[in-house]
mmCIF file of the N, C-alpha and C atoms, coordinates in Angstrom:
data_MODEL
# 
_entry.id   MODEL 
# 
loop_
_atom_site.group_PDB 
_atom_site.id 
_atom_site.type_symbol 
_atom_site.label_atom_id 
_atom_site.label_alt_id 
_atom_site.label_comp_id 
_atom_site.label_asym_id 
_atom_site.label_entity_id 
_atom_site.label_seq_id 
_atom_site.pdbx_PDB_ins_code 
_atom_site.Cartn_x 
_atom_site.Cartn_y 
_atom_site.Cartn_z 
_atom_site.occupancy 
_atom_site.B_iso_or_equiv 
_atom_site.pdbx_formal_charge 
_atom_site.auth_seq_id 
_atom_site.auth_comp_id 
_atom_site.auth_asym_id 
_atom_site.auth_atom_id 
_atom_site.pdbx_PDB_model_num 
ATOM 1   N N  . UNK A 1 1  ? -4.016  26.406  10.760 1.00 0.00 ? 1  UNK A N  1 
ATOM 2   C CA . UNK A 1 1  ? -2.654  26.638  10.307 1.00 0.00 ? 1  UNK A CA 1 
ATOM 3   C C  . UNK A 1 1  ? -2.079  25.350  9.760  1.00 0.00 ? 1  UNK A C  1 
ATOM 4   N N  . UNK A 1 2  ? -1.387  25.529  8.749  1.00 0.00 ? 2  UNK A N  1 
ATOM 5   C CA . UNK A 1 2  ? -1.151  23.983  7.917  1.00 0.00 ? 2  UNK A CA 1 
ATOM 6   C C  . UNK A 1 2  ? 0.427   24.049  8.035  1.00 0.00 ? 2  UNK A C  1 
ATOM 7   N N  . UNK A 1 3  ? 1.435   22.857  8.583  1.00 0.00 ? 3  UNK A N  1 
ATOM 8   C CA . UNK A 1 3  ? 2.402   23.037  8.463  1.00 0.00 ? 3  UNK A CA 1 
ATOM 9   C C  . UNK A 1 3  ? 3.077   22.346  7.250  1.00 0.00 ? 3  UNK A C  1 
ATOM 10  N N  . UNK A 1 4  ? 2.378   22.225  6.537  1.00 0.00 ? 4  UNK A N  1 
ATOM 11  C CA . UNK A 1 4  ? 3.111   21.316  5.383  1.00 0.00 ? 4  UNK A CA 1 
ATOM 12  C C  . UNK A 1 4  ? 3.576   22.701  3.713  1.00 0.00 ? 4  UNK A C  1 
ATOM 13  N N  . UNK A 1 5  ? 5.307   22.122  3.844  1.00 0.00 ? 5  UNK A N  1 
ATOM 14  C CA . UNK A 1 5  ? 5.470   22.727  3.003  1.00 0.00 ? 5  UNK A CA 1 
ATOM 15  C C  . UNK A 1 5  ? 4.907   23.158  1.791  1.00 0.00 ? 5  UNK A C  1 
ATOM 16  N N  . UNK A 1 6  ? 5.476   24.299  0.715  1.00 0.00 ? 6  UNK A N  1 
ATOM 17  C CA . UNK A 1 6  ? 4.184   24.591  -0.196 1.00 0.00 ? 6  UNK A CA 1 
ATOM 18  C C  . UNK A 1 6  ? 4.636   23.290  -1.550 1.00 0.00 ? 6  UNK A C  1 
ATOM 19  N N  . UNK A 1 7  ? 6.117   22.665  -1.248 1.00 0.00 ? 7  UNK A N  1 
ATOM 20  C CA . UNK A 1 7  ? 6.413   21.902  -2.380 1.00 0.00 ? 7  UNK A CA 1 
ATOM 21  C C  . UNK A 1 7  ? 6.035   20.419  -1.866 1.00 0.00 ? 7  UNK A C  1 
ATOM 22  N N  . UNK A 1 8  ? 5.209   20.025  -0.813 1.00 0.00 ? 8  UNK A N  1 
ATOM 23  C CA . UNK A 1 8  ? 4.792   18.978  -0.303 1.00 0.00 ? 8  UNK A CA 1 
ATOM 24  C C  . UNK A 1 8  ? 3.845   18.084  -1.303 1.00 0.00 ? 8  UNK A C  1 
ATOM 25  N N  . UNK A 1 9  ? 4.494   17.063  -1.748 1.00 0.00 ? 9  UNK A N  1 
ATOM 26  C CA . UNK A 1 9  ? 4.063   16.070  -2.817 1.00 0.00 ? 9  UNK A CA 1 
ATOM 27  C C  . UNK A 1 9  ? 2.526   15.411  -2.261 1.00 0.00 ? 9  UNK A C  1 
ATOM 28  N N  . UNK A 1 10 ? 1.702   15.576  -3.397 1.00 0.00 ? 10 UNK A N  1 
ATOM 29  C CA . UNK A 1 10 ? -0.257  15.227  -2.845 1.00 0.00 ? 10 UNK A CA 1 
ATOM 30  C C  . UNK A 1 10 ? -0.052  13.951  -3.032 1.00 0.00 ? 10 UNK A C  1 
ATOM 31  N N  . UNK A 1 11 ? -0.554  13.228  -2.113 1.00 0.00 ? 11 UNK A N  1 
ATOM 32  C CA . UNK A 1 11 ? -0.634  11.753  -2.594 1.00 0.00 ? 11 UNK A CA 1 
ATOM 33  C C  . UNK A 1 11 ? -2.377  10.849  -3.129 1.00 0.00 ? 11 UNK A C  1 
ATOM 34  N N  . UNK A 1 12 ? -1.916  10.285  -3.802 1.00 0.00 ? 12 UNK A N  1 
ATOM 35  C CA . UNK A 1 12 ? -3.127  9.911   -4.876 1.00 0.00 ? 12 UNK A CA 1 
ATOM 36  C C  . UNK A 1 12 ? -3.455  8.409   -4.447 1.00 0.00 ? 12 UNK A C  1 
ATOM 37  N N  . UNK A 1 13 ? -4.386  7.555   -3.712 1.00 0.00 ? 13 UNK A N  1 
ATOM 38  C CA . UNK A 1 13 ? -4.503  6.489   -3.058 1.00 0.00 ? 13 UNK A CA 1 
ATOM 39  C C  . UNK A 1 13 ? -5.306  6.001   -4.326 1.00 0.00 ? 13 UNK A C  1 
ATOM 40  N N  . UNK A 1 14 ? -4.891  4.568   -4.341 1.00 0.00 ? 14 UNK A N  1 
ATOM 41  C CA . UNK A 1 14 ? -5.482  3.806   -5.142 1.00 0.00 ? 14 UNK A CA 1 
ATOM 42  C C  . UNK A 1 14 ? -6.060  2.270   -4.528 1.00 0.00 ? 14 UNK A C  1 
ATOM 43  N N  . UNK A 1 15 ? -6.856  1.380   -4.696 1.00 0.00 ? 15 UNK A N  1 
ATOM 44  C CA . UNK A 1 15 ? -6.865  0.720   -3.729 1.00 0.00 ? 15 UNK A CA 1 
ATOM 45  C C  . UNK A 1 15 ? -6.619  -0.723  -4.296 1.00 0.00 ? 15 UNK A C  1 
ATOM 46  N N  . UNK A 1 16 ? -5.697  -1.339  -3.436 1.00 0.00 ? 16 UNK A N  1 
ATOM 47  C CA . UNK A 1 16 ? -5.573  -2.239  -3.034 1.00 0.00 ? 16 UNK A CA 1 
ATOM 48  C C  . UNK A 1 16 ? -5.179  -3.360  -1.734 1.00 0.00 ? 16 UNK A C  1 
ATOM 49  N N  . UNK A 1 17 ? -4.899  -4.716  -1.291 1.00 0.00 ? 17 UNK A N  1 
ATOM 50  C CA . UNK A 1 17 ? -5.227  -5.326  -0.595 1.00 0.00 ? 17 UNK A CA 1 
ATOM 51  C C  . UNK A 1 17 ? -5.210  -4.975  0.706  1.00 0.00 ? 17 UNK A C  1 
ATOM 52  N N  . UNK A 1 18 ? -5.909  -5.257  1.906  1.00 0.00 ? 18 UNK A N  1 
ATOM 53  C CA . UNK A 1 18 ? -5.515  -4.717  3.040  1.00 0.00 ? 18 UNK A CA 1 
ATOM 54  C C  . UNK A 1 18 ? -4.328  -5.171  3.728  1.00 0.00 ? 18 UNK A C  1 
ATOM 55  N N  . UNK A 1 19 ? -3.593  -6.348  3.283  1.00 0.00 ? 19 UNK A N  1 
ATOM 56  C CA . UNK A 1 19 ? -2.549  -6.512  3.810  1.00 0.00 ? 19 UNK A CA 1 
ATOM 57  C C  . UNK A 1 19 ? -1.534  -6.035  3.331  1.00 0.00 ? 19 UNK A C  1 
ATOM 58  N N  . UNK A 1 20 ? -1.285  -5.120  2.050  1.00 0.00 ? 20 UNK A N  1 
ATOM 59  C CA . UNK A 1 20 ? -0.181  -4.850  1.675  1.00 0.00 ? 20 UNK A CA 1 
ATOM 60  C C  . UNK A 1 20 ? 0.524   -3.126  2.466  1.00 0.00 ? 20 UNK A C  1 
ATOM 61  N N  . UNK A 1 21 ? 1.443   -3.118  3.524  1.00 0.00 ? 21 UNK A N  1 
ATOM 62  C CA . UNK A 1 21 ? 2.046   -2.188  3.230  1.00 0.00 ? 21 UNK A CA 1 
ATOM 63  C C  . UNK A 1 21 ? 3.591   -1.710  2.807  1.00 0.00 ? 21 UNK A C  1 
ATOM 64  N N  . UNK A 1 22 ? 3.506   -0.132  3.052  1.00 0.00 ? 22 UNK A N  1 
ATOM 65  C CA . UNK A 1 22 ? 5.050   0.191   3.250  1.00 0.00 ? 22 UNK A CA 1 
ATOM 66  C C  . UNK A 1 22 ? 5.530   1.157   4.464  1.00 0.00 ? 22 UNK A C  1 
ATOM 67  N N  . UNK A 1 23 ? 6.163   1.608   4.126  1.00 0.00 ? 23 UNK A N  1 
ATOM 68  C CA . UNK A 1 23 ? 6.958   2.354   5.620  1.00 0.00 ? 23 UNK A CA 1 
ATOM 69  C C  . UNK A 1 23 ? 6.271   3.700   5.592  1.00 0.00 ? 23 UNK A C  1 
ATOM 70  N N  . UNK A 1 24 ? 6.123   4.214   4.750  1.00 0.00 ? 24 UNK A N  1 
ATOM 71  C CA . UNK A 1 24 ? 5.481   5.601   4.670  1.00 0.00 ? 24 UNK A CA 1 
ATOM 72  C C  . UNK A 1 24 ? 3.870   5.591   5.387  1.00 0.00 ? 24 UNK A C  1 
ATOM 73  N N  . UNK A 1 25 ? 3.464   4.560   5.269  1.00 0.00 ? 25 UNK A N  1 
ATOM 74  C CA . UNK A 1 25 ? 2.258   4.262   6.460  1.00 0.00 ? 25 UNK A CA 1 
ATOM 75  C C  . UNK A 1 25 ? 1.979   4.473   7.356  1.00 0.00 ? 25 UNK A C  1 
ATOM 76  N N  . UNK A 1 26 ? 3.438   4.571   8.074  1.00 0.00 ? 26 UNK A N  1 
ATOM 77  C CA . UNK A 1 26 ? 3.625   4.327   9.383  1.00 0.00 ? 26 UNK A CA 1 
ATOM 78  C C  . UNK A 1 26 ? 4.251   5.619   9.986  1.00 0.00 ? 26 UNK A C  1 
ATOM 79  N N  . UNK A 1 27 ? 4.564   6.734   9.484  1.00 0.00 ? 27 UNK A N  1 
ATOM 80  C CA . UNK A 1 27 ? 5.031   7.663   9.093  1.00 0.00 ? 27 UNK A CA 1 
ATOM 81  C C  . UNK A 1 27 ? 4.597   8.989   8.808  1.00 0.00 ? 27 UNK A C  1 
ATOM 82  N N  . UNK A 1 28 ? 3.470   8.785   7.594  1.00 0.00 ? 28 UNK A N  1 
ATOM 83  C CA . UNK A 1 28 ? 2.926   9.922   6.810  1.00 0.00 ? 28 UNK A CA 1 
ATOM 84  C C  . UNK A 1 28 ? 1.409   9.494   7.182  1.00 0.00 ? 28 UNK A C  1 
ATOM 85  N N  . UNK A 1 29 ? 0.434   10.438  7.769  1.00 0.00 ? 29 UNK A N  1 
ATOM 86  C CA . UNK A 1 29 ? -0.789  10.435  8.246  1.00 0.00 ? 29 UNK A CA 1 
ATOM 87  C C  . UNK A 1 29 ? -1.951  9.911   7.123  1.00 0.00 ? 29 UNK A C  1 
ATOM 88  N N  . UNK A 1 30 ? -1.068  10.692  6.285  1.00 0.00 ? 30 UNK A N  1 
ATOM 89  C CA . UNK A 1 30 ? -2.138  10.349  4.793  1.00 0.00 ? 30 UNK A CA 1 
ATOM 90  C C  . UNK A 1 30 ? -2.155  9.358   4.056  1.00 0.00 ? 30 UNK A C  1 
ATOM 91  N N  . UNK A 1 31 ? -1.115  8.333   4.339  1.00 0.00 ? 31 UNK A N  1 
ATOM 92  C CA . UNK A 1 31 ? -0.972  7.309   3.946  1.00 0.00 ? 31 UNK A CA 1 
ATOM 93  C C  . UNK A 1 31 ? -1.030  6.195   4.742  1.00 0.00 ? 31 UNK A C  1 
ATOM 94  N N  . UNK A 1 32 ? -1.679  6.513   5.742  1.00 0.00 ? 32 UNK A N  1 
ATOM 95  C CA . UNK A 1 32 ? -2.052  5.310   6.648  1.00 0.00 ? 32 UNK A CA 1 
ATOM 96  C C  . UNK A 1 32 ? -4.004  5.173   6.588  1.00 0.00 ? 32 UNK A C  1 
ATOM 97  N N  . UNK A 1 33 ? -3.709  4.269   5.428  1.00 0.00 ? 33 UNK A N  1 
ATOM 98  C CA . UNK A 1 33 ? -5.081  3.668   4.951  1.00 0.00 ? 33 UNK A CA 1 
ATOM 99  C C  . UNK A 1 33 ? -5.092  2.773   5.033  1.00 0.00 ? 33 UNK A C  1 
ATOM 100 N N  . UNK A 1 34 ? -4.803  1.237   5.115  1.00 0.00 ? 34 UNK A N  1 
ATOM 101 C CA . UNK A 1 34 ? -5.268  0.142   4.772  1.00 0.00 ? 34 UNK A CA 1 
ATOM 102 C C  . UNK A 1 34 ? -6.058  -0.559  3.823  1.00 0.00 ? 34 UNK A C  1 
ATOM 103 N N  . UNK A 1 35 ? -5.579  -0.864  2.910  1.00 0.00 ? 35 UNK A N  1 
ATOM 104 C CA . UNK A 1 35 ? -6.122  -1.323  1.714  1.00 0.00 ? 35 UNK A CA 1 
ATOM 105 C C  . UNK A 1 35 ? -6.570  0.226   0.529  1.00 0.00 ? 35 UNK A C  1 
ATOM 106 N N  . UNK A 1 36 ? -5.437  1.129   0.858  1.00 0.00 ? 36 UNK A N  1 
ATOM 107 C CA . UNK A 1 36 ? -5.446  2.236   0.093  1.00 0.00 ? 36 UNK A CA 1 
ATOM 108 C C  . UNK A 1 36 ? -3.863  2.409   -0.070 1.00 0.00 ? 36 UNK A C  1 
ATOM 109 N N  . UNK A 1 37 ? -3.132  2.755   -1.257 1.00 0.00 ? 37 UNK A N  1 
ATOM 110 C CA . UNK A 1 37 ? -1.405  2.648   -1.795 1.00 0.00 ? 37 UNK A CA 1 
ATOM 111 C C  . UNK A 1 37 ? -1.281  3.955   -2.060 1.00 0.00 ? 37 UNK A C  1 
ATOM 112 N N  . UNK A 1 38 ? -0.766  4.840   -2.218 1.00 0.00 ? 38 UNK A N  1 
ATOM 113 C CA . UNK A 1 38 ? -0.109  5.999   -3.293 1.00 0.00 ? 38 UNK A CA 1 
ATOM 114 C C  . UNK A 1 38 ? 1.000   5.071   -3.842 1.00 0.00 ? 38 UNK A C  1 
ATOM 115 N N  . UNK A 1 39 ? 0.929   4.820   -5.344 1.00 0.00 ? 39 UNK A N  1 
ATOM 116 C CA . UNK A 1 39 ? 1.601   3.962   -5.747 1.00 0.00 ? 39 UNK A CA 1 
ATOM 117 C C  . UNK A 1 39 ? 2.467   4.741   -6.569 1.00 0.00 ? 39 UNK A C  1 
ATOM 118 N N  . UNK A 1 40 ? 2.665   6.509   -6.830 1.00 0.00 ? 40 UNK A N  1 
ATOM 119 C CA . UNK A 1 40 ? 3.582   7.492   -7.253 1.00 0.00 ? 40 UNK A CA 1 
ATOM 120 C C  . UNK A 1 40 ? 5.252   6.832   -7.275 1.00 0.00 ? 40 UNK A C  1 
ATOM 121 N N  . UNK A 1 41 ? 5.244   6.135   -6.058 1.00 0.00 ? 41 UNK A N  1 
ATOM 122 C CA . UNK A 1 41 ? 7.017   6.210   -6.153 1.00 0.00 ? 41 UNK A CA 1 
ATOM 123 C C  . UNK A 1 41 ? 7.763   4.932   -6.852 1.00 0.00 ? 41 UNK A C  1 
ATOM 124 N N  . UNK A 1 42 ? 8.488   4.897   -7.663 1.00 0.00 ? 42 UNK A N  1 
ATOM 125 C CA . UNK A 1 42 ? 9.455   3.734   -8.264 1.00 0.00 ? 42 UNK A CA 1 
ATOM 126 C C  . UNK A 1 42 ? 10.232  3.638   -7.499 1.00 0.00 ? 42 UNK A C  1 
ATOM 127 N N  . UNK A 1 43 ? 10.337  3.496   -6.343 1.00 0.00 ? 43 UNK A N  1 
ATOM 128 C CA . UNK A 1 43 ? 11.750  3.607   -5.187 1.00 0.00 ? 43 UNK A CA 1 
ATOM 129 C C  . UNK A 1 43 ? 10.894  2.773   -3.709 1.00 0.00 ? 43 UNK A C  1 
ATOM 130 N N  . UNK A 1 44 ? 9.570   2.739   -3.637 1.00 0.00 ? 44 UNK A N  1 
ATOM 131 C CA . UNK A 1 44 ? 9.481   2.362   -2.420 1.00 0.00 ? 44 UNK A CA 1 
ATOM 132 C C  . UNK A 1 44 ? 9.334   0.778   -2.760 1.00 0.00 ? 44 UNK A C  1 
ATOM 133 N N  . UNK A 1 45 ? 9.177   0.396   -1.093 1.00 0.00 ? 45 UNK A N  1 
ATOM 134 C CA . UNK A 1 45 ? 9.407   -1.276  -1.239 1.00 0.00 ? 45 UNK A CA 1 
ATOM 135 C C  . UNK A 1 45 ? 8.005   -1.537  -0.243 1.00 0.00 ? 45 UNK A C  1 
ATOM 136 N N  . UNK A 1 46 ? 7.774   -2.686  -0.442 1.00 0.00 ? 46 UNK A N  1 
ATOM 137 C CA . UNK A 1 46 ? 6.375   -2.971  0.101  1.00 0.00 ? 46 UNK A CA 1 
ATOM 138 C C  . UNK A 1 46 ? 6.141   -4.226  0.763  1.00 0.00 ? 46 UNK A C  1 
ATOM 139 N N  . UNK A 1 47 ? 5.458   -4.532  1.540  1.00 0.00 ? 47 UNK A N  1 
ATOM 140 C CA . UNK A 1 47 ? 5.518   -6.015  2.413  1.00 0.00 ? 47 UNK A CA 1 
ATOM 141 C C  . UNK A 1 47 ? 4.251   -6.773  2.534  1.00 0.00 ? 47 UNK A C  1 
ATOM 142 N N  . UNK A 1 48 ? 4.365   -7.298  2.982  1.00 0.00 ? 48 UNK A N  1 
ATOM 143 C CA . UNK A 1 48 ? 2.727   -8.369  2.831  1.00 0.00 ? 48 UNK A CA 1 
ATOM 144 C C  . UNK A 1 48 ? 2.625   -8.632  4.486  1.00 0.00 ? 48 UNK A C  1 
ATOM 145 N N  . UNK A 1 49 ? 1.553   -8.267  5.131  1.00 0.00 ? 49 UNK A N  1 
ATOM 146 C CA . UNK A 1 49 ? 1.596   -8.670  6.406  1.00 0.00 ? 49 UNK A CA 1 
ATOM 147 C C  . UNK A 1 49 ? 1.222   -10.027 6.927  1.00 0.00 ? 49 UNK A C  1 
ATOM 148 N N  . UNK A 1 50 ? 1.100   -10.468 5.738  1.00 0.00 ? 50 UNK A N  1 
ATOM 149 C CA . UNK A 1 50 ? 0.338   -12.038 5.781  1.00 0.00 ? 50 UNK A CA 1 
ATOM 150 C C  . UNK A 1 50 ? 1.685   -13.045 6.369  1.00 0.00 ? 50 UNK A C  1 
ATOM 151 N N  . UNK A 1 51 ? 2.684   -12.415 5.159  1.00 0.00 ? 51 UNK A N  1 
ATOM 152 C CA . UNK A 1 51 ? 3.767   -13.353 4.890  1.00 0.00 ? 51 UNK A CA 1 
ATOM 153 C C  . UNK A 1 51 ? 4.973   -12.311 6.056  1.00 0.00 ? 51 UNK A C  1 
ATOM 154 N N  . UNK A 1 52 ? 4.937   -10.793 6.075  1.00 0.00 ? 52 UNK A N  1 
ATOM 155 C CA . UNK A 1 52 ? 6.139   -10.131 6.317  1.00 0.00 ? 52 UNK A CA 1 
ATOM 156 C C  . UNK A 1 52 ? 7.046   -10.379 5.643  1.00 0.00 ? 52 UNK A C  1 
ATOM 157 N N  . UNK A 1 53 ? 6.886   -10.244 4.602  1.00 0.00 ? 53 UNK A N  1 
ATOM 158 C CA . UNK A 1 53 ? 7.854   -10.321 3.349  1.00 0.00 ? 53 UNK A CA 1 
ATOM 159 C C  . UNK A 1 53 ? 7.495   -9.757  2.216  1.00 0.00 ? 53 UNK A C  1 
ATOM 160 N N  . UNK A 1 54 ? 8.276   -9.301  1.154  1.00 0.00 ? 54 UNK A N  1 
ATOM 161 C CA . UNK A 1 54 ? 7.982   -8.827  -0.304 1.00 0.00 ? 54 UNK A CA 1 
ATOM 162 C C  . UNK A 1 54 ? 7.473   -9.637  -0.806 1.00 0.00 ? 54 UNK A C  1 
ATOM 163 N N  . UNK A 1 55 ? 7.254   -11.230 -0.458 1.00 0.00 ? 55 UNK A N  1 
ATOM 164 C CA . UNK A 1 55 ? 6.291   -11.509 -1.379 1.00 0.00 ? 55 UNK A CA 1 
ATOM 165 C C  . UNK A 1 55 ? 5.088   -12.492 -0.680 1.00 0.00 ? 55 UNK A C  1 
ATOM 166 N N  . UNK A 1 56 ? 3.520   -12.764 -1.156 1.00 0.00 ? 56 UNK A N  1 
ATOM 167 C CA . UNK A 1 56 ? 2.735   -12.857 -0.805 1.00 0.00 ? 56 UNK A CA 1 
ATOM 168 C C  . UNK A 1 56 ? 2.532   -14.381 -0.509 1.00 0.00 ? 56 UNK A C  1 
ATOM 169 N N  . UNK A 1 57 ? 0.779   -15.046 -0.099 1.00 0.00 ? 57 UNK A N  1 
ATOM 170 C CA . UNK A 1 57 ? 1.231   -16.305 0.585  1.00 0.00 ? 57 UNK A CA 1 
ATOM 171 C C  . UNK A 1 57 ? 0.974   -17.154 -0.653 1.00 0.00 ? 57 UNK A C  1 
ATOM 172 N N  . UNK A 1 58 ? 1.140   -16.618 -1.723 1.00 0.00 ? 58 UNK A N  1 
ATOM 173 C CA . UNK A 1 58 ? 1.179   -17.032 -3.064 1.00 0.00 ? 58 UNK A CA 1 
ATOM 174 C C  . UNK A 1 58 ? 2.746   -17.172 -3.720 1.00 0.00 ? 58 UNK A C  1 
ATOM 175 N N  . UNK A 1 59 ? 3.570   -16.628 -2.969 1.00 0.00 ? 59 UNK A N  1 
ATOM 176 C CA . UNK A 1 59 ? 5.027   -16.457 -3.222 1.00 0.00 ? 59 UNK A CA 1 
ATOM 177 C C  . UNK A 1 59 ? 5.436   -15.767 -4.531 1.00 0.00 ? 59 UNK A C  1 
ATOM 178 N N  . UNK A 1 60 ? 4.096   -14.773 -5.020 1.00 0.00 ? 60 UNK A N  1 
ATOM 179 C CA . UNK A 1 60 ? 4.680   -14.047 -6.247 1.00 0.00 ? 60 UNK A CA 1 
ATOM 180 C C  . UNK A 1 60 ? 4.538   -12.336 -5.328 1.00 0.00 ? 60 UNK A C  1 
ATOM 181 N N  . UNK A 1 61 ? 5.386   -11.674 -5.969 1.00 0.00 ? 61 UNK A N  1 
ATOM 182 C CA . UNK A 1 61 ? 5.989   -10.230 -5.734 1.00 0.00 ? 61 UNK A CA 1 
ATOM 183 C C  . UNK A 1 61 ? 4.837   -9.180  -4.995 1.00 0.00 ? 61 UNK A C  1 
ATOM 184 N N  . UNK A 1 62 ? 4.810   -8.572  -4.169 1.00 0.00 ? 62 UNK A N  1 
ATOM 185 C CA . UNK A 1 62 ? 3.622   -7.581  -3.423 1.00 0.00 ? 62 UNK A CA 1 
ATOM 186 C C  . UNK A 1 62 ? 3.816   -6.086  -4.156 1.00 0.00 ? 62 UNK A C  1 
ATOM 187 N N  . UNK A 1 63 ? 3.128   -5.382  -4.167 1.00 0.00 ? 63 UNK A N  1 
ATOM 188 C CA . UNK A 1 63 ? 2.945   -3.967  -4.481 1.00 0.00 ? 63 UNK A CA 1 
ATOM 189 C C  . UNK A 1 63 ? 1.793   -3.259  -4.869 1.00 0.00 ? 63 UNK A C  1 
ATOM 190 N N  . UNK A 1 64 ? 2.105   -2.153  -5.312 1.00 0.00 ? 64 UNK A N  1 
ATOM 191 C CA . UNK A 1 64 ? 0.007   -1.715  -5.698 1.00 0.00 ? 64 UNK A CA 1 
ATOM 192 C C  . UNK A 1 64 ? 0.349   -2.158  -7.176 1.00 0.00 ? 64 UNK A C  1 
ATOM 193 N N  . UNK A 1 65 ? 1.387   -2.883  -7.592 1.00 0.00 ? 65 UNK A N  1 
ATOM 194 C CA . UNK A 1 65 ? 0.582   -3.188  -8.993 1.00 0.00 ? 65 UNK A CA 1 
ATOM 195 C C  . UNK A 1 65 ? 0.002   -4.500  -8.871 1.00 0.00 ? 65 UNK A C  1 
ATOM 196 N N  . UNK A 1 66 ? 1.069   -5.166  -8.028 1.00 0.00 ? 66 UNK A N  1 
ATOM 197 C CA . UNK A 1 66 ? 0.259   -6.757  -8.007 1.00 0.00 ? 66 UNK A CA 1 
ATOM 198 C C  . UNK A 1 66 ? -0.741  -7.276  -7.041 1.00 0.00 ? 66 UNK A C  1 
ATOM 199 N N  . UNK A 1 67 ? -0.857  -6.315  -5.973 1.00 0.00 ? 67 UNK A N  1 
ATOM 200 C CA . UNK A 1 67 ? -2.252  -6.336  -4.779 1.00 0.00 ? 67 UNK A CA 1 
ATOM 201 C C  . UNK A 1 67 ? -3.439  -6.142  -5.391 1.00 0.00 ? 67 UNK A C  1 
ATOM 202 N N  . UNK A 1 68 ? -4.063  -6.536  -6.227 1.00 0.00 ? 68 UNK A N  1 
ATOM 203 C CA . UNK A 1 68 ? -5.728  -6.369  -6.733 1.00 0.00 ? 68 UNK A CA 1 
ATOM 204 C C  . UNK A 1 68 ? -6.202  -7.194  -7.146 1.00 0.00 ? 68 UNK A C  1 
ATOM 205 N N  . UNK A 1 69 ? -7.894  -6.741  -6.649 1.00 0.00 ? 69 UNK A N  1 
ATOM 206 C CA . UNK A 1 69 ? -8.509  -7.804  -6.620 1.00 0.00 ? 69 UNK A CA 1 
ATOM 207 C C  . UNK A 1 69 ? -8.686  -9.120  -7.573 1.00 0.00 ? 69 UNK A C  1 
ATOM 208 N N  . UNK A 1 70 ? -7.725  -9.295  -8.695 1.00 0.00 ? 70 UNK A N  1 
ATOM 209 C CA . UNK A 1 70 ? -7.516  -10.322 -9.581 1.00 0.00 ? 70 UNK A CA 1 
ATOM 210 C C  . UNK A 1 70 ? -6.873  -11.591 -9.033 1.00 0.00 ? 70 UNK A C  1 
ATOM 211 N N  . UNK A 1 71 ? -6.008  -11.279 -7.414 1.00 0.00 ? 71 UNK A N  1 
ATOM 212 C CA . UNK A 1 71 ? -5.424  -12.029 -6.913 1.00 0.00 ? 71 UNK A CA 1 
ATOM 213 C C  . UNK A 1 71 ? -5.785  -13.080 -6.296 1.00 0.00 ? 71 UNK A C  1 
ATOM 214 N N  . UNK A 1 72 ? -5.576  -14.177 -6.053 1.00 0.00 ? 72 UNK A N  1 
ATOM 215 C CA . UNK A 1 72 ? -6.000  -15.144 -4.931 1.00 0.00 ? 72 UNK A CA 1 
ATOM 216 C C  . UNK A 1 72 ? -5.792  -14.856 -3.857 1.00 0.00 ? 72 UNK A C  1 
ATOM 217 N N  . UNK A 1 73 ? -4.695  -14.136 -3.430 1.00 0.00 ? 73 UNK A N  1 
ATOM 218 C CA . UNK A 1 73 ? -5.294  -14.131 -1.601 1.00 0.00 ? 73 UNK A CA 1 
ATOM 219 C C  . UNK A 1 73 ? -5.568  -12.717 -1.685 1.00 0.00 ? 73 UNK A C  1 
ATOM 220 N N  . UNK A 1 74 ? -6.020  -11.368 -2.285 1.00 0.00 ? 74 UNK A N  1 
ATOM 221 C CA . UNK A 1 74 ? -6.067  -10.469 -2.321 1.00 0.00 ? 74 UNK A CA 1 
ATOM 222 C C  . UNK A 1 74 ? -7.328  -10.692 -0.851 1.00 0.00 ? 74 UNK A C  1 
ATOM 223 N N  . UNK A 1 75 ? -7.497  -9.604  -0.191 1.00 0.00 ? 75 UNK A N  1 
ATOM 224 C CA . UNK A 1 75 ? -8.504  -8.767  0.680  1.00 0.00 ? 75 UNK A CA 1 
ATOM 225 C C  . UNK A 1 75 ? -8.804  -7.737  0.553  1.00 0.00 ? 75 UNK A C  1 
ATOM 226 N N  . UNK A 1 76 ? -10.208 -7.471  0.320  1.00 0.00 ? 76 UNK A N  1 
ATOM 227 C CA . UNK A 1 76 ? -10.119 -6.035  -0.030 1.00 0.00 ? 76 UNK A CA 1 
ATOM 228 C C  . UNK A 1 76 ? -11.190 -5.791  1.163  1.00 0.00 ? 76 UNK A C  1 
ATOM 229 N N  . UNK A 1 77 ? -11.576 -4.563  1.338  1.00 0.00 ? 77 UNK A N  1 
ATOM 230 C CA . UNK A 1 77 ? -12.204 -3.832  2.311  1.00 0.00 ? 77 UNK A CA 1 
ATOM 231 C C  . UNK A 1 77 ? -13.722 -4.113  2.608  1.00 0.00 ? 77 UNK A C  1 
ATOM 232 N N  . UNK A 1 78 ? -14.286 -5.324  1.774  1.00 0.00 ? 78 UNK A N  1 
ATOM 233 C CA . UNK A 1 78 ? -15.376 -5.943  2.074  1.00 0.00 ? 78 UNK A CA 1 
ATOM 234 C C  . UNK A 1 78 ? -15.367 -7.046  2.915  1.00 0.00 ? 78 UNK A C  1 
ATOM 235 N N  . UNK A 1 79 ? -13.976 -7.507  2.457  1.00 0.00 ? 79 UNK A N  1 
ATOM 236 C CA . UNK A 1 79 ? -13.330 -8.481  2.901  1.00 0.00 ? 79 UNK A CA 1 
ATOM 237 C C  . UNK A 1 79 ? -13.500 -9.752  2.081  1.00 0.00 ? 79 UNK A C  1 
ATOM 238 N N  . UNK A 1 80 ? -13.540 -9.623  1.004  1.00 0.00 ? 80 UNK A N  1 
ATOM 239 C CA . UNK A 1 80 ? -13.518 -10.497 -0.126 1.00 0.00 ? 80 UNK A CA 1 
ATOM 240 C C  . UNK A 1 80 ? -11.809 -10.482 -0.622 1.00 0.00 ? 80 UNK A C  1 
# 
């Protein structure tokens, strides 16, 4: 039996760093991945667990656009 409404938004994980999250993580079952984003919303806000802050230990901005592996302190799930 599935209790999730029928207008319940699918979320689409994309991956980036393992330290980056947001609140919906913590929250929504399906979005508690680690080093996996649904990056769908223009409204959510995101934190760096490195720093606990919006921005990283690089001091430029966190999110799934700027968490990948192009980054210097990025981590990804190899642990590279």
């Amino acid at each position: 039996m599935s209790h999730e409404p029928e207008d319940f938004r699918p979320v689409s994980l994309k991956v980036t760093c393992l330290h980056l999250r947001h609140k919906l993580m913590y929250v929504d079952e399906r979005q508690n991945m680690p080093g996996m984003v649904d990056d769908e919303s223009s409204t959510r806000i995101y934190f760096c667990t490195k720093t606990q802050e919006q921005l990283g230990p690089d001091d430029a901005p966190v999110g799934a656009k700027f968490c990948n592996p192009g980054r210097g302190c990025f981590c990804g799930l190899g642990g590279a």
